[in-house]
Residue, then its C-alpha position, 0 to 999 in steps of 0.5 A: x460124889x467124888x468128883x463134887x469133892x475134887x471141885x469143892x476142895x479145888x474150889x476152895x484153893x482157888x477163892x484163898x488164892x483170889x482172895x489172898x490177891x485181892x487182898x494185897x491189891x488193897x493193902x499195897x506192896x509195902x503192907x504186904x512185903x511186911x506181912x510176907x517177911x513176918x510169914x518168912x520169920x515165923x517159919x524159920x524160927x518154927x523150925x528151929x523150936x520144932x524138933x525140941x517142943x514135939x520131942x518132949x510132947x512125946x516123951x510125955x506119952x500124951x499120943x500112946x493111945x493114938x499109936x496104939x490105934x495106928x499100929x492096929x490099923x497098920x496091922x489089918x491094912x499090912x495083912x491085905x497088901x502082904x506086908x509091902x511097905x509101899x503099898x501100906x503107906x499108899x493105902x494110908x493116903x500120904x503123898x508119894x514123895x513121903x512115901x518114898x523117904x519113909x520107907x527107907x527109914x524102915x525096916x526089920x521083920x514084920x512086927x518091927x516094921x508096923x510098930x516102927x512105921x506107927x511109931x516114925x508117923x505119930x512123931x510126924x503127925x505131932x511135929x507138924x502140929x507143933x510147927x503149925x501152932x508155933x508158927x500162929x504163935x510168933x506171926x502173932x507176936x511179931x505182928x503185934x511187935x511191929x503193929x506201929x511200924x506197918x502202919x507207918x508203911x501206909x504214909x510212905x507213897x507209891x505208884x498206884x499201879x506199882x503198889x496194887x500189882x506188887x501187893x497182890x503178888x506179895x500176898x498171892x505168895x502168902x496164900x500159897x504158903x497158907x495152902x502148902x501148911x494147910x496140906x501139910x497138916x492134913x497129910x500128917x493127919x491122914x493116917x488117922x482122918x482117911x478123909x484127908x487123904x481122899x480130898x487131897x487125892x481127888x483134888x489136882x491143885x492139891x496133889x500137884x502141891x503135895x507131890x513136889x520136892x518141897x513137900x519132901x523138904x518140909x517133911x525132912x526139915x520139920x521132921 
């Protein structure tokens, strides 16, 4: 079963990265340059909305009860591992480049080290959510704003050749970033849906992908 698991999920990387090629390959270099720069501008302009949108989400209280739900879970998983740090946050499922960074944003004794770790992953899970609907928002908005423009991109000619191979690298990059965002929401969530966790786990193209400096950097930027 779990192996049936790992070959599901890996699977399912690979046909978005297949289609994702393929789909450039039609669409041309220029289209796909387009798309990629609208993918570039959504990110930075969600990271920047990030931090403010998911800090008033919070101070609303909207997600009390769900940490309340996590320092309980926290609470029983610390009783079983001695109340290790590490060991809790592994036994949670998030990746060991996260592990390392929140574990040294706590501290304290036992009690203000599980509320404050339930406290510092809500807060995470809240702000890749609110990246993520950001960044749909203003792809959206962009794409509309420059709907006429890309389709003046379809007259301009290219090499054949030139223009299929460029435009499926394009979007081959594009599908990564898609993937990357796709983990990124499941690890936030993981505390919450242990399903997550497992999946990315027994997945070798999604734990190397995680696993990487730039899962952290995402982590510290959004966050």
């Amino acid at each position: 079963m779990r192996r049936n698991i790992q070959l599901i999920f890996d699977l399912l990387i690979i046909i978005i990265l297949s289609g994702s090629f393929y789909w450039g390959l039609r669409r041309g270099l220029l289209r796909s340059v387009a798309d990629l720069v609208i993918i570039l501008i959504a990110m930075a302009t969600s990271f920047v909305l990030v931090r403010p949108g998911s800090s008033w989400l919070l101070q609303q209280g909207f997600f009390g009860g769900k940490m309340q739900e996590l320092t309980q879970k926290i609470q029983v998983v610390a009783t079983d591992n001695n109340g290790l740090i590490t060991d809790v946050l592994t036994k949670l499922g998030l990746p060991n480049v996260w592990i390392r960074y929140l574990t040294d944003q706590t501290g304290g004794n036992d009690q203000s080290w599980i509320e404050n770790i339930a406290r510092v992953l809500t807060k995470l899970a809240v702000a890749v959510v609110v990246f993520l609907i950001l960044f749909i928002l203003v792809n959206v908005i962009l794409k509309l704003a420059t709907r006429g423009l890309t389709k003046m991109l379809d007259n301009i000619y290219l090499v054949g050749f030139l223009n299929r191979v460029g435009g499926g690298i394009s979007n081959l990059a594009l599908g990564l970033i898609i993937i990357v965002f796709l983990l990124l929401l499941m690890s936030a969530l993981t505390p919450w849906v242990p399903k997550f966790g497992t999946w990315q786990e027994n997945s070798h193209i999604a734990s190397f992908l995680r696993e990487k400096n730039y899962f952290l950097s995402l982590l510290e930027t959004i966050f």
